[in-house]
C-alpha positions in Angstrom: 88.5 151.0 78.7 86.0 147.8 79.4 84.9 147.9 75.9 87.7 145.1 74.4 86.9 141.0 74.3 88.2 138.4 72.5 86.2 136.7 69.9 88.5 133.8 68.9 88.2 132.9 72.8 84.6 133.3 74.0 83.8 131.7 70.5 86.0 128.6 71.6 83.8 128.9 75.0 80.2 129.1 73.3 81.2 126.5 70.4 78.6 123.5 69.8 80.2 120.3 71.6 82.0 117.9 69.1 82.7 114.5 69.7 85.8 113.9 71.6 88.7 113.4 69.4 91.6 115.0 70.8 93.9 113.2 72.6 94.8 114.2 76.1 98.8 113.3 76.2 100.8 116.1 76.6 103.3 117.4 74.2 105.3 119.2 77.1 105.8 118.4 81.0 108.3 120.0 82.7 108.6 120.5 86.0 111.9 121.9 88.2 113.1 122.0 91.8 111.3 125.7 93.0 114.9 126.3 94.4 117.5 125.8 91.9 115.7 125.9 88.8 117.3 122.5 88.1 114.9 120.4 85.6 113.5 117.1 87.4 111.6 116.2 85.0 111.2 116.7 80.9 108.7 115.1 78.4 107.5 115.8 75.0 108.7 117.3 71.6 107.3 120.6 72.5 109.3 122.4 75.7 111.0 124.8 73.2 108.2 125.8 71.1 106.8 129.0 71.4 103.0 129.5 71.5 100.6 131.7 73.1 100.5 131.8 76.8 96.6 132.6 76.3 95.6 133.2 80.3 98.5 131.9 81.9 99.4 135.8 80.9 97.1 136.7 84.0 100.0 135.8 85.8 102.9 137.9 84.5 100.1 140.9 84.2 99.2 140.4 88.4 102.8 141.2 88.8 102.7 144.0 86.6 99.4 145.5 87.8 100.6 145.1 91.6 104.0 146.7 90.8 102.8 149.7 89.0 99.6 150.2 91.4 96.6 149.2 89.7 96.1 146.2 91.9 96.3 146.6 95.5 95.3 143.5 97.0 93.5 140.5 96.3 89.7 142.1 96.8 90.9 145.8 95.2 90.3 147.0 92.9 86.9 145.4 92.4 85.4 146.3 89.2 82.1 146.7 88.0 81.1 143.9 84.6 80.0 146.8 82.3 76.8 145.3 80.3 77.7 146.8 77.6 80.8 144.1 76.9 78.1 141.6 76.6 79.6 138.6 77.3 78.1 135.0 77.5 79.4 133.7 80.6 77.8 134.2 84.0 81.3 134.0 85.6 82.4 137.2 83.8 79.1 139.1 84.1 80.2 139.9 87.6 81.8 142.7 89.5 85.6 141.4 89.4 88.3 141.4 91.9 91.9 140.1 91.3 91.0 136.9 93.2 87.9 136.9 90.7 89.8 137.4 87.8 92.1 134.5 88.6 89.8 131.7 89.4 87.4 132.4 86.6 89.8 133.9 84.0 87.9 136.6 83.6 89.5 138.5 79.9 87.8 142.0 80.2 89.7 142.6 83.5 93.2 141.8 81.7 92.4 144.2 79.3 91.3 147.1 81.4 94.2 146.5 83.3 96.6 146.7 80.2 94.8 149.9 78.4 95.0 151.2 82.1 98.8 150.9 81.3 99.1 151.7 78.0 101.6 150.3 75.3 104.6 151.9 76.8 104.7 151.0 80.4 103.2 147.5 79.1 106.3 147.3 76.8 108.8 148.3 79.5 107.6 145.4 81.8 107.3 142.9 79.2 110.7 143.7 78.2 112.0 143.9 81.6 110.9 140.7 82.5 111.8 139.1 79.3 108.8 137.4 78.9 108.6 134.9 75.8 109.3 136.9 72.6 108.6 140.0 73.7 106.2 141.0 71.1 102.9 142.9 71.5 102.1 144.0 68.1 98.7 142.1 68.3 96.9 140.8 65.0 98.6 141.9 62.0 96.9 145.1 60.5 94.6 145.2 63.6 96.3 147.5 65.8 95.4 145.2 68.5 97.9 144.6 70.7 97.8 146.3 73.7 94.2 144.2 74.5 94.9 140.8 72.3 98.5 140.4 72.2 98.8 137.5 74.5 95.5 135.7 73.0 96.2 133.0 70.2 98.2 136.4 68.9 101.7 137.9 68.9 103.0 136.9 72.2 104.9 133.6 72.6 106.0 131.9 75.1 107.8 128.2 75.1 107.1 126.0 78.2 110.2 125.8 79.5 110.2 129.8 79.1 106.9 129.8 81.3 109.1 127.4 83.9 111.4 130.2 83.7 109.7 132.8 84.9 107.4 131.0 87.3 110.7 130.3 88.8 112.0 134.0 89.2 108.6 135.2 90.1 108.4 132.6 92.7 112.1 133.5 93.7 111.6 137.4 93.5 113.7 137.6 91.1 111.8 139.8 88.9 112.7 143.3 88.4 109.5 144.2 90.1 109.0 145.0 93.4 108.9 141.9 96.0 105.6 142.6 97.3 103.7 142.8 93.9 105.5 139.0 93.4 104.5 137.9 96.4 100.3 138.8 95.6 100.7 138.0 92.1 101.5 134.8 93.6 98.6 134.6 96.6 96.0 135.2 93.8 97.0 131.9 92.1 93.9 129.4 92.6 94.8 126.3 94.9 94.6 122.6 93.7 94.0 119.6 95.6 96.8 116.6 95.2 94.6 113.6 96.0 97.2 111.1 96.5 100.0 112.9 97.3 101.7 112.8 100.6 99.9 115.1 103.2 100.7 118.7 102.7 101.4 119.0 99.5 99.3 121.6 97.7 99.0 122.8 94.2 98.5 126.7 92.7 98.0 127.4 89.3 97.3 129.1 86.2 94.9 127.6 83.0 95.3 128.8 79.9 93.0 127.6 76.5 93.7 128.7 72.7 94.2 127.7 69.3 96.6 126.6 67.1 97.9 128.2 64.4 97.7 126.8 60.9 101.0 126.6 58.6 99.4 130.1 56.7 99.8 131.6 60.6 95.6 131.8 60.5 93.9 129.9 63.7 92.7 126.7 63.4 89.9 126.6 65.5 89.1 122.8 65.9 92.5 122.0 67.4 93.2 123.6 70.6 96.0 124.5 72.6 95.7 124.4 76.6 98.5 125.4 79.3 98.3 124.7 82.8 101.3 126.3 84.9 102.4 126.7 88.1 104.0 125.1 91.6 103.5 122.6 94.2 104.9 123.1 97.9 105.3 121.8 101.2 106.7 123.5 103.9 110.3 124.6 102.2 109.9 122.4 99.3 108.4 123.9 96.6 108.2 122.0 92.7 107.6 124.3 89.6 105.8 122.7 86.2 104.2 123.2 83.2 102.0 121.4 80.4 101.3 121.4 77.5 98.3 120.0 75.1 98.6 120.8 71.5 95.4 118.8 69.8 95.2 117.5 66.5 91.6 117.3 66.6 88.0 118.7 68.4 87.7 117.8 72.1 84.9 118.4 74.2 85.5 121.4 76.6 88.8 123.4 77.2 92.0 122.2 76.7 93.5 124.0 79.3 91.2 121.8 81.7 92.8 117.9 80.6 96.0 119.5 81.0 95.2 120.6 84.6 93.4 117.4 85.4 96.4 115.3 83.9 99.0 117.3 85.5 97.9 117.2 89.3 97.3 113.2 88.8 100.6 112.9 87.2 102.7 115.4 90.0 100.2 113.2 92.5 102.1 110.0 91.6 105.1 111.1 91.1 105.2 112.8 94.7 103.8 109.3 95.8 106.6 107.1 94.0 109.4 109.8 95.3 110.4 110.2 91.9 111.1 114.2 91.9 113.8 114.5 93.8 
């Protein structure tokens, strides 16, 4: 059940380095109070525009796997890299525990996890949580879905979706149990907030793709990168998202100037008290 990658991804990873050209301004920021859900803070033309959540599904599918058993912690279960999936990256060639799979967004252990489920219990959730458009079909005429669905495929999810259901998670709110929320949570990777007030801390989720040309084929030399998730201290907690959709080759992951700009951005604005 190892045996599934994604090709459109690890080629994005091993792709020669172009010149910078894509531009680093986001084309959604949104972040709300952790709380009520109210919206602090909205910017760009694209908070309602569906597009593949790419690996910012790891965190809807730690839920899942918690809730229906096949996680049970943040070391278990730790599985074995099979050498037969013959991936590139160091950082996946690696036995892989949840907290593994997080930090280094490790694909192969998504998919085991979902063909673990299988299509109807992965549905059921999906559905359940009403997660972005609901659909898993995968690649048309590929019969991919239960393994690809969520990469630069089927799935789609807007940001202000993603801020929705960060929110519920965060809130246990999801028709999961409480406990598989809470870990789901825990596994998130922390970020510093230089600048910031003391105590504030960041968790959150990357999440790098492409964008779809007007034919619905994938451009690969314009990327799409996501980085979602909260900020807190003590009771106060914030909930964002960004988004990067280039309109040209960038050196490196998208997903990683939208993290970068994001943390600065929340830094200041924590600094200026302007989220409140």
């Amino acid at each position: 059940m190892l045996r599934y990658l994604l090709p459109a991804f690890l080629l994005l990873l091993a792709a020669p380095v172009h010149a910078q050209t894509a531009s680093d301004t986001a084309t959604c920021t949104v972040i709300a109070d952790g709380e009520t859900g109210d919206i602090l803070f909205r910017a760009g033309p694209s908070c309602d525009k569906p597009v593949s959540p790419c690996s910012t599904f790891k965190v809807p599918l730690a839920v899942i796997g918690y809730d229906a058993g096949l996680l049970t912690s943040a070391k278990e279960p730790a599985i074995p890299y099979d050498p037969a999936l013959n991936v590139s990256m160091e950082a996946w060639r690696q036995t892989t525990s949840p907290e593994r799979w997080m930090r280094y967004s490790v694909v192969w252990y998504s998919q085991a996890l979902t063909a673990e489920l299988g299509m109807k219990r992965f549905q059921a959730y999906i559905d359940a949580f009403d997660y972005g458009n609901r659909d898993l079909s995968g690649d048309a005429g590929k019969d991919n879905g239960l393994t690809h669905a969520w990469l630069s495929s089927s799935l789609k999810i807007s940001p202000v979706q993603q801020l929705d259901f960060l929110g519920r998670m965060l809130r246990h709110e999801l028709p999961a149990s409480a406990r598989a929320q809470r870990l789901a949570a825990e596994i998130q990777p922390a970020f510093p907030l230089p600048g910031a007030p003391d105590g504030w801390a960041a968790y959150g989720k990357t999440g790098t793709g492409y964008r779809e040309k007007a034919d619905g084929t994938l451009d690969r030399s314009r990327q799409i990168g996501w980085f979602v998730g909260w900020a807190e201290k003590g009771e106060r907690r914030l909930i964002f998202t960004r988004l990067l959709e280039d309109e040209g080759p960038r050196d490196g992951p998208a997903s990683f100037a939208a993290r970068d700009g994001l943390l600065a951005d929340l830094a200041t604005m924590l600094a200026r008290e302007t989220l409140k």
